[in-house]
PyMOL commands that place a pseudoatom at each C-alpha (Angstrom):
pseudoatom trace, name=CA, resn=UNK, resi=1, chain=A, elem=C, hetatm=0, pos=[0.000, 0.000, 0.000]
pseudoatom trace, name=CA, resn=UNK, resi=2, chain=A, elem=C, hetatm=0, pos=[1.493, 3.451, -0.863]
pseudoatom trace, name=CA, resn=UNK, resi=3, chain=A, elem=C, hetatm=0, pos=[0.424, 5.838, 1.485]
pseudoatom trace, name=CA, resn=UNK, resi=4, chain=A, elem=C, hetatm=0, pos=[1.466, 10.350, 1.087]
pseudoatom trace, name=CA, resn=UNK, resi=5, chain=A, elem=C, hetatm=0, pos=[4.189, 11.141, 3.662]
pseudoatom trace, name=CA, resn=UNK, resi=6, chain=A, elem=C, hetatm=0, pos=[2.307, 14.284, 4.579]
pseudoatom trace, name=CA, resn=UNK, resi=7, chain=A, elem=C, hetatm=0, pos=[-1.636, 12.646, 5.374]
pseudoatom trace, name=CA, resn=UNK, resi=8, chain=A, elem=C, hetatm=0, pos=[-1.221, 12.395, 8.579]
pseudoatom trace, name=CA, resn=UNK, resi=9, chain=A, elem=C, hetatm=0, pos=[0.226, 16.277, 9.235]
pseudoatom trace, name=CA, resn=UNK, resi=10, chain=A, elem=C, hetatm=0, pos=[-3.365, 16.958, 6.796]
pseudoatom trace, name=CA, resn=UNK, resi=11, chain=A, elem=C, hetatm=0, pos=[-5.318, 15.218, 9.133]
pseudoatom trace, name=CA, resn=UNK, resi=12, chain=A, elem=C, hetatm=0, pos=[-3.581, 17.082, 11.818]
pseudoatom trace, name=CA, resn=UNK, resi=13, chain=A, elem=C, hetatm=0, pos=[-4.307, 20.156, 10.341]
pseudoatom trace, name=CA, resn=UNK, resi=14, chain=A, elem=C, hetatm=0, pos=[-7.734, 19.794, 9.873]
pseudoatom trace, name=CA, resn=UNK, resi=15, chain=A, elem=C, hetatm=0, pos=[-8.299, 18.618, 13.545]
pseudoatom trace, name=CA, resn=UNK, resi=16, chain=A, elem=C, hetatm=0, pos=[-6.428, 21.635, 15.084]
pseudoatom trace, name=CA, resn=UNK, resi=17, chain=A, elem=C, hetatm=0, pos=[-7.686, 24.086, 12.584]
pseudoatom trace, name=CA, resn=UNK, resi=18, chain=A, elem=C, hetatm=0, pos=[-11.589, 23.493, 13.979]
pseudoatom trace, name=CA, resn=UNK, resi=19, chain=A, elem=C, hetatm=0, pos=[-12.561, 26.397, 16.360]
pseudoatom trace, name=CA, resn=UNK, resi=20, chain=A, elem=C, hetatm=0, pos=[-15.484, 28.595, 17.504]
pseudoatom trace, name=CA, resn=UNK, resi=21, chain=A, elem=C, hetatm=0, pos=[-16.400, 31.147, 15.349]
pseudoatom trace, name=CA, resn=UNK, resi=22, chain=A, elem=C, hetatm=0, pos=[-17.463, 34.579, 16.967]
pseudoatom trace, name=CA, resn=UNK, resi=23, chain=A, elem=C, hetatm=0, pos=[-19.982, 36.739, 15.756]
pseudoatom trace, name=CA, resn=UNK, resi=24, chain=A, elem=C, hetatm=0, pos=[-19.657, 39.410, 14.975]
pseudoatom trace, name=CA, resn=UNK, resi=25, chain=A, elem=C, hetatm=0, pos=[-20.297, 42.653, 16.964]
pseudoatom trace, name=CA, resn=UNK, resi=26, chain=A, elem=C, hetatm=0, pos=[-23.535, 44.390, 16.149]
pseudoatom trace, name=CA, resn=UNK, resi=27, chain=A, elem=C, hetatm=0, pos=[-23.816, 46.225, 19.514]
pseudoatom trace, name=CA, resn=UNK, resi=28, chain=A, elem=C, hetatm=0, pos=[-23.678, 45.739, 23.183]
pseudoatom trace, name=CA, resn=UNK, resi=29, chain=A, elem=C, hetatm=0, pos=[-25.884, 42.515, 22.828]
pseudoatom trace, name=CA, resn=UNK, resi=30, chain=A, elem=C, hetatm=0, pos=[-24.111, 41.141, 20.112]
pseudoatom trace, name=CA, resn=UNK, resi=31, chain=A, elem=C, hetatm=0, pos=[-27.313, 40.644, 18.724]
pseudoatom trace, name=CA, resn=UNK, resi=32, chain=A, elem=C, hetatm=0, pos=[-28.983, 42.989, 16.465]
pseudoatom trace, name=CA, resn=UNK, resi=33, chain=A, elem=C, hetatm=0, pos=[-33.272, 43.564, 16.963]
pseudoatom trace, name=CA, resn=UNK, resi=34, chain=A, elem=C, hetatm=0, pos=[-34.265, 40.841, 15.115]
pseudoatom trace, name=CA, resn=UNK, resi=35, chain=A, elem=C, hetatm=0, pos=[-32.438, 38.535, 16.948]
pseudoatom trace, name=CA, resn=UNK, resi=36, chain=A, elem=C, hetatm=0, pos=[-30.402, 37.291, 14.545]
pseudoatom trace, name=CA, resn=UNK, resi=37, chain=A, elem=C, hetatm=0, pos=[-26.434, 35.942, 15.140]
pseudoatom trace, name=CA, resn=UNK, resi=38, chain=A, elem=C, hetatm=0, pos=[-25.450, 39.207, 12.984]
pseudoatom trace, name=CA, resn=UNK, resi=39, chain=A, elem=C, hetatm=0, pos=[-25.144, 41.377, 10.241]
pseudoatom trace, name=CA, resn=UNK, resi=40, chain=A, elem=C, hetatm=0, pos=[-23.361, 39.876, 6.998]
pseudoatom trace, name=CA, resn=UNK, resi=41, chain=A, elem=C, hetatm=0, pos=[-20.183, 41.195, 5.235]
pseudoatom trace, name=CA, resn=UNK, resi=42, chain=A, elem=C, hetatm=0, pos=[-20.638, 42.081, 2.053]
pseudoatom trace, name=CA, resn=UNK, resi=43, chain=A, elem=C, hetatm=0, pos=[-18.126, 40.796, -0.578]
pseudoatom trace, name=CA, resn=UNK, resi=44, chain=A, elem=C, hetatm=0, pos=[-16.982, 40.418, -4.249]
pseudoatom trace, name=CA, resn=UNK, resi=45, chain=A, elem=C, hetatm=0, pos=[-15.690, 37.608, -6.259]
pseudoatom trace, name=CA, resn=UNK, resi=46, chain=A, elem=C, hetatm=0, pos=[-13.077, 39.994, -8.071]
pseudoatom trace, name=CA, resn=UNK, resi=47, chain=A, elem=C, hetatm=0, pos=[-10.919, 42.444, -5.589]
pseudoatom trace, name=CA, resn=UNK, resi=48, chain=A, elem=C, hetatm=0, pos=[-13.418, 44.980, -6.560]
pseudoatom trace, name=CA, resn=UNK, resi=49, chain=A, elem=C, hetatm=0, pos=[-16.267, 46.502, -4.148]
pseudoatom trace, name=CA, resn=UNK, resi=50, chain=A, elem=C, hetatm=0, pos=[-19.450, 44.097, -3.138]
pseudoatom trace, name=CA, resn=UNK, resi=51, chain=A, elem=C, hetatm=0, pos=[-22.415, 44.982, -5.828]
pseudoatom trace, name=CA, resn=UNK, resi=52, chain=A, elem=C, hetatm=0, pos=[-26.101, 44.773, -6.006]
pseudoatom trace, name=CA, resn=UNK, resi=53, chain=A, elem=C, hetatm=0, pos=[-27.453, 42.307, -9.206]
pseudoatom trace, name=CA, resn=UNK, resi=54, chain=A, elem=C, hetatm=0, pos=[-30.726, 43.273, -10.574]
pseudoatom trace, name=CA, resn=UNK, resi=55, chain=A, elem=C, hetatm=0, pos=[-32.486, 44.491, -13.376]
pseudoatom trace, name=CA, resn=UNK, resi=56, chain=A, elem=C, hetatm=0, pos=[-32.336, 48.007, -14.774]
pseudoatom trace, name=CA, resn=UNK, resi=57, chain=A, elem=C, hetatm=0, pos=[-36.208, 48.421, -15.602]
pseudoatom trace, name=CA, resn=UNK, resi=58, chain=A, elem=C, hetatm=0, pos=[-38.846, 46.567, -14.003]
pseudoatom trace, name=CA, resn=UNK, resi=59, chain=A, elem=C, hetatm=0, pos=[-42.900, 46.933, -14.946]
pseudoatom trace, name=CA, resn=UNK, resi=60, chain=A, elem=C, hetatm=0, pos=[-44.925, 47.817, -11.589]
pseudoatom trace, name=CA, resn=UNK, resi=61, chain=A, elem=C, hetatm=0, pos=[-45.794, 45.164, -9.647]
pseudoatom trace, name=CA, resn=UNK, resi=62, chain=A, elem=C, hetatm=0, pos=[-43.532, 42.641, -11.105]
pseudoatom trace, name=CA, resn=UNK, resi=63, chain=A, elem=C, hetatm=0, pos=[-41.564, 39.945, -9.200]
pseudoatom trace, name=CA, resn=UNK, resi=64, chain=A, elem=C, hetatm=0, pos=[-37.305, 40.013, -9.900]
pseudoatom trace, name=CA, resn=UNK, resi=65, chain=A, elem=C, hetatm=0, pos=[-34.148, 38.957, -8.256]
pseudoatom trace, name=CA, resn=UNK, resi=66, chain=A, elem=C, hetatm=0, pos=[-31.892, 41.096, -6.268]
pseudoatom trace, name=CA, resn=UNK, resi=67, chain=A, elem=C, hetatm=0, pos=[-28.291, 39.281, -5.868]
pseudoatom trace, name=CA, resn=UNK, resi=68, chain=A, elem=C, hetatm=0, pos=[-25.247, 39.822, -3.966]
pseudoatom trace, name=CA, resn=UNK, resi=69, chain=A, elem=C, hetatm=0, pos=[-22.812, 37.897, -1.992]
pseudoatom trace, name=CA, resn=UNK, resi=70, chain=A, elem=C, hetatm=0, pos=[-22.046, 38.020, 1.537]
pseudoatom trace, name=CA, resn=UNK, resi=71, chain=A, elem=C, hetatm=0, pos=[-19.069, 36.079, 3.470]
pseudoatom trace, name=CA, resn=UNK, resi=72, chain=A, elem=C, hetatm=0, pos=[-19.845, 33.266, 5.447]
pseudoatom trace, name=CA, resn=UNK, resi=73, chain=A, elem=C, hetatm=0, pos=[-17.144, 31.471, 7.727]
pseudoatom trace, name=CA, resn=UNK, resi=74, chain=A, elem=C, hetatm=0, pos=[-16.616, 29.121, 10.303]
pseudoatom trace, name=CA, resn=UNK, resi=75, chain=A, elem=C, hetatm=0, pos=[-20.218, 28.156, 11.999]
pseudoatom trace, name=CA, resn=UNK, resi=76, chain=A, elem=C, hetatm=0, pos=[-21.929, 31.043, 10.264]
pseudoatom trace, name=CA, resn=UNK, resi=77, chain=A, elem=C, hetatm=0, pos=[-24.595, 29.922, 7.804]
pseudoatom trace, name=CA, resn=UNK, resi=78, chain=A, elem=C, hetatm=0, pos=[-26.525, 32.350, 5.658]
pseudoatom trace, name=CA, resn=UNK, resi=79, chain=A, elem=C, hetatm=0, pos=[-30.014, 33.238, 7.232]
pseudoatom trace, name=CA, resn=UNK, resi=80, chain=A, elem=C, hetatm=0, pos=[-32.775, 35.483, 6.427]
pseudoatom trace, name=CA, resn=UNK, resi=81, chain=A, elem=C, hetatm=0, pos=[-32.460, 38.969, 4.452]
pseudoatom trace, name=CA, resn=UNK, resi=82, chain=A, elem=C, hetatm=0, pos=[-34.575, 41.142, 6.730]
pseudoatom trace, name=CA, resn=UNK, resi=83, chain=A, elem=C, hetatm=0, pos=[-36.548, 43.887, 4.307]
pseudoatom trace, name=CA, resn=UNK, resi=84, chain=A, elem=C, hetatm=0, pos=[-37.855, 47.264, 4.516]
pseudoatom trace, name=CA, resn=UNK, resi=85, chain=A, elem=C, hetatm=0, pos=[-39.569, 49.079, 2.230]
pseudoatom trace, name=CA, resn=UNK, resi=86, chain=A, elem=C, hetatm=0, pos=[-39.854, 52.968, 3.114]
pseudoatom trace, name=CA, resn=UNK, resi=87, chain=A, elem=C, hetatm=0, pos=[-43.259, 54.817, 3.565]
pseudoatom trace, name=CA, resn=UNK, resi=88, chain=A, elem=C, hetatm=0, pos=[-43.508, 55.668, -0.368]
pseudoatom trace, name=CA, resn=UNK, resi=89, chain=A, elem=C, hetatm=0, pos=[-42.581, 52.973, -1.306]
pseudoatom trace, name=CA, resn=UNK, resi=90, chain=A, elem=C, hetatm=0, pos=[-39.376, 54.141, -3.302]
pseudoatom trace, name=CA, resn=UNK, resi=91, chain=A, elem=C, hetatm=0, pos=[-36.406, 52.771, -1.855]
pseudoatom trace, name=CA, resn=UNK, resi=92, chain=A, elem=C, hetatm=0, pos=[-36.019, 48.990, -0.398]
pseudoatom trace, name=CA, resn=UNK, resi=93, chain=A, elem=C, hetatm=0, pos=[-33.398, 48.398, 2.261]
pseudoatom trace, name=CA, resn=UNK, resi=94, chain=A, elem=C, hetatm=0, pos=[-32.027, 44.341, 2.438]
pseudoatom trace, name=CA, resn=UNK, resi=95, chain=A, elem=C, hetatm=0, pos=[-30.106, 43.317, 5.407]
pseudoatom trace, name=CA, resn=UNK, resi=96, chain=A, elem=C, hetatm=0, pos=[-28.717, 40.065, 5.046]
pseudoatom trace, name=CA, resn=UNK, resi=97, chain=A, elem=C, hetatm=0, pos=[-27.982, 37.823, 8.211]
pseudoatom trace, name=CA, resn=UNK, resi=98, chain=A, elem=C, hetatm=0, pos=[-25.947, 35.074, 9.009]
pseudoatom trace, name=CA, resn=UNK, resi=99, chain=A, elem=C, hetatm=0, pos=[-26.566, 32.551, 12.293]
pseudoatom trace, name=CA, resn=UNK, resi=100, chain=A, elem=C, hetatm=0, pos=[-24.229, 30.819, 14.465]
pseudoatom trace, name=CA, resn=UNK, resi=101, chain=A, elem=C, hetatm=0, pos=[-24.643, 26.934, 14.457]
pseudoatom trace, name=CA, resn=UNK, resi=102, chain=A, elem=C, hetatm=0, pos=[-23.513, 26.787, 17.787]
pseudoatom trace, name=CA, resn=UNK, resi=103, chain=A, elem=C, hetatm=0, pos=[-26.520, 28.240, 19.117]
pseudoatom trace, name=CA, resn=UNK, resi=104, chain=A, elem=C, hetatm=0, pos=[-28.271, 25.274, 18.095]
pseudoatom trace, name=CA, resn=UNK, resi=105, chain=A, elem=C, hetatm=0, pos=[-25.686, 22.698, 18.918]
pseudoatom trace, name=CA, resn=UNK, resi=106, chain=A, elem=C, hetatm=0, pos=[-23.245, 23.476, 22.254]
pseudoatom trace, name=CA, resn=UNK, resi=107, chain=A, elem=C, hetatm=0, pos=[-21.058, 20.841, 21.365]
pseudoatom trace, name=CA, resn=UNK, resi=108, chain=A, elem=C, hetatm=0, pos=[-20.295, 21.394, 17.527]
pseudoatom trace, name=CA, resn=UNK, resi=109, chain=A, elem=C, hetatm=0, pos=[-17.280, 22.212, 16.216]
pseudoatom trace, name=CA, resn=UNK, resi=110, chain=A, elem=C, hetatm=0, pos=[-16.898, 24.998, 13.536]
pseudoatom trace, name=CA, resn=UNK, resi=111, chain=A, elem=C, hetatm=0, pos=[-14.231, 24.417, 10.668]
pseudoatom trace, name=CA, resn=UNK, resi=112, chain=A, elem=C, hetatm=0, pos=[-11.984, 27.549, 10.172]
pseudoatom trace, name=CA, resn=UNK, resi=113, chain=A, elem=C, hetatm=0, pos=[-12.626, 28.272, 6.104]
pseudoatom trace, name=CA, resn=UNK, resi=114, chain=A, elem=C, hetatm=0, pos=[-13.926, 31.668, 4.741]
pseudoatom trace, name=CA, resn=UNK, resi=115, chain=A, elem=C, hetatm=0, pos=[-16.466, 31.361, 1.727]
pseudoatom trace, name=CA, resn=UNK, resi=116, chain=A, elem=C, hetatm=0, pos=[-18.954, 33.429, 0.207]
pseudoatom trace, name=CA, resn=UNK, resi=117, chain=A, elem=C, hetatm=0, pos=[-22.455, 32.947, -0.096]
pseudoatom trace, name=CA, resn=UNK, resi=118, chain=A, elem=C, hetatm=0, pos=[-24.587, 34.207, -3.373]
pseudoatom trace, name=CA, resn=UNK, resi=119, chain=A, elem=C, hetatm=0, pos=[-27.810, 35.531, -1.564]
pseudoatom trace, name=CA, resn=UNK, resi=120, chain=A, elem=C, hetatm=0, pos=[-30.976, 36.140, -3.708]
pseudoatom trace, name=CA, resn=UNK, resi=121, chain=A, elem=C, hetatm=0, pos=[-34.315, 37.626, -2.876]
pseudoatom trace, name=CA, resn=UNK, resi=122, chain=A, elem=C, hetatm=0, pos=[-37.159, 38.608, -4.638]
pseudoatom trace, name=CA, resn=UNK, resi=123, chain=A, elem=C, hetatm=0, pos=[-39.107, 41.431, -4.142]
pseudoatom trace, name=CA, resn=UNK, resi=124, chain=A, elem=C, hetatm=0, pos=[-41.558, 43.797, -5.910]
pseudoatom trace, name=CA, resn=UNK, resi=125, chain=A, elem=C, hetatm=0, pos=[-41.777, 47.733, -6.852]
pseudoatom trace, name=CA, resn=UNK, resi=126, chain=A, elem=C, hetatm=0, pos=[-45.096, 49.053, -7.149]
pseudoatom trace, name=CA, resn=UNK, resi=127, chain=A, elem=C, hetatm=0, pos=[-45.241, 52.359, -8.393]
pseudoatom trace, name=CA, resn=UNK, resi=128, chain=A, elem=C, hetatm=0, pos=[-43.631, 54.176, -11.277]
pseudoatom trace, name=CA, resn=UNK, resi=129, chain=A, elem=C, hetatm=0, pos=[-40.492, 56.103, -10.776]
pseudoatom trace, name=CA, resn=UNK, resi=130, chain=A, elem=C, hetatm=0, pos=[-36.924, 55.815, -10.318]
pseudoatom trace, name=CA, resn=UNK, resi=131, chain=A, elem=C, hetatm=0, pos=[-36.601, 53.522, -6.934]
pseudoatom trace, name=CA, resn=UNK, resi=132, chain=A, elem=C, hetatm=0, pos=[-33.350, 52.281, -5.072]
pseudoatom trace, name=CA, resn=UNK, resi=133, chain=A, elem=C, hetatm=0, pos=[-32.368, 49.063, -3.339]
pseudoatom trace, name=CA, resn=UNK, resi=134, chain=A, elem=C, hetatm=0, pos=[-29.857, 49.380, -0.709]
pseudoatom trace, name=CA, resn=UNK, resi=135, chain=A, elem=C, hetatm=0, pos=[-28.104, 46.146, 1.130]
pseudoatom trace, name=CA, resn=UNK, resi=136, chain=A, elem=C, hetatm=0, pos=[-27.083, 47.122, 4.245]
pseudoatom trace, name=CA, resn=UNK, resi=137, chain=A, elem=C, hetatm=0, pos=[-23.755, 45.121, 5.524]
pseudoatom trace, name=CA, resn=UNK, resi=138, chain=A, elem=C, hetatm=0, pos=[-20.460, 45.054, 7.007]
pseudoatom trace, name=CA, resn=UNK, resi=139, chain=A, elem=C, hetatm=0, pos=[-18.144, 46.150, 4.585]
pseudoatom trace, name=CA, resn=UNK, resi=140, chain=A, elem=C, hetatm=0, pos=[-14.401, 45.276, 4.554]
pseudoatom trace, name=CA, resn=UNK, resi=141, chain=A, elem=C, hetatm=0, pos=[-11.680, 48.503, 4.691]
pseudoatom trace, name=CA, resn=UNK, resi=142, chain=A, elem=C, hetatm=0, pos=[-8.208, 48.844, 2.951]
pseudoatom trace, name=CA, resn=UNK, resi=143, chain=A, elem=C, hetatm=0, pos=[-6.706, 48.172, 6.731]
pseudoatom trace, name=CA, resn=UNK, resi=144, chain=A, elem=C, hetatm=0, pos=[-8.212, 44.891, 6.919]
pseudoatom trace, name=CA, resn=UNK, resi=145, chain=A, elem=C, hetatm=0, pos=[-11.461, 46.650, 9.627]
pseudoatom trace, name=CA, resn=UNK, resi=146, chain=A, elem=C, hetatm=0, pos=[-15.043, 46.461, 9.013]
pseudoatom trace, name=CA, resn=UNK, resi=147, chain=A, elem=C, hetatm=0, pos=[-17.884, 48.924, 9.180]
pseudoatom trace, name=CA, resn=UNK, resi=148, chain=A, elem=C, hetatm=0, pos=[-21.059, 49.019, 8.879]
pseudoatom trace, name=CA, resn=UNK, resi=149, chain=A, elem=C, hetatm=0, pos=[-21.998, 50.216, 5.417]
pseudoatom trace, name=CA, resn=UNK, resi=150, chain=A, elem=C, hetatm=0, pos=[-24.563, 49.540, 2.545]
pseudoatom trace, name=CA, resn=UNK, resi=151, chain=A, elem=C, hetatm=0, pos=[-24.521, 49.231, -1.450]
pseudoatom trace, name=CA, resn=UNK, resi=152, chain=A, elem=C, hetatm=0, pos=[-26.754, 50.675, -3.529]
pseudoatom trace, name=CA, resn=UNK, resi=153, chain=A, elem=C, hetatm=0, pos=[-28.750, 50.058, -7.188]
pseudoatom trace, name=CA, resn=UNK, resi=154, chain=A, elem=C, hetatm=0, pos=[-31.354, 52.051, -8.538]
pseudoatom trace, name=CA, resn=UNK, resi=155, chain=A, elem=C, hetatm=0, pos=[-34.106, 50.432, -10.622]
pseudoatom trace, name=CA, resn=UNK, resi=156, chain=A, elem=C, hetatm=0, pos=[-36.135, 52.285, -13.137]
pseudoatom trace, name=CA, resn=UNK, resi=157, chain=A, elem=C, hetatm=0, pos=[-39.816, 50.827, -12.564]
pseudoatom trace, name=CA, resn=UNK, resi=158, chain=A, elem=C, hetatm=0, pos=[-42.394, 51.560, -15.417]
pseudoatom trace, name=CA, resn=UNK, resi=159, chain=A, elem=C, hetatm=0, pos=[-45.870, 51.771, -15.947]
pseudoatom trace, name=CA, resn=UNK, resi=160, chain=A, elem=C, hetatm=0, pos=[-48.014, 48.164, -16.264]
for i in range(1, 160): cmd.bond("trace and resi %d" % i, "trace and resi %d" % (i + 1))
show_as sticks, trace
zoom trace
């Protein structure tokens, strides 16, 4: 049997590099109002800034997919987008959430790995006029910090 001479420091590796995952800090609760683990980070594929995917022009009324990608590490798994949609009805604001898997399960152990996460919702825009969607996340800074921020796209929505 031929076996690799470096296997075992592998399976070493992945052992020891298993750990708990903190959230992170959305206040002095560590827990934001909806009671959610905490807000997402907000990410790219390229080394560019996070975006917001959806359609230029939507009719009134009509259904369509807002995408963007959010980083998920650890015991993190991607959660709920919380939405808000202001009095007029004009602008949309998505917060995406990730929860701990600990909370569930005490005794689990989290794998250290970063990913990201392609989050999707769909929503509707019912009157005419120039709205805008804003996803509200951490975003990550040149000196490696991260802030609360959002990203923006404006849809134009037409008449039915």
């Amino acid at each position: 049997m031929r076996c690799l001479p470096f296997a075992g420091v592998l399976a070493a590796a992945l052992v020891l590099g298993c750990s708990r995952t903190p959230p992170l800090p959305t206040g002095t609760t560590g827990r934001d109002q909806s009671g959610r683990d905490h807000i997402s980070t907000l990410v790219s594929l390229s080394f560019g800034a996070p975006s917001v995917s959806a359609t230029d022009t939507v009719r009134a009324g009509d259904t369509f997919t807002v995408s963007f990608r959010t980083l998920t590490k650890g015991c993190d798994q991607p959660d709920v987008i919380g939405e808000q949609t202001s009095a007029s009805g004009e602008n949309v604001t998505l917060t995406p959430y990730n929860v701990d898997i600990t909370r569930q399960d005490s005794n689990s152990m989290c794998p250290t790995y970063i990913t990201t996460s392609l989050r999707s919702i769909d929503i509707s825009l019912g009157a005419p006029g120039v709205d805008t969607i804003k996803v509200v996340g951490y975003l990550r800074q040149s000196n490696d910090s991260t802030t609360l921020g959002s990203i923006q796209k404006t849809v134009q929505v037409t008449p039915k």
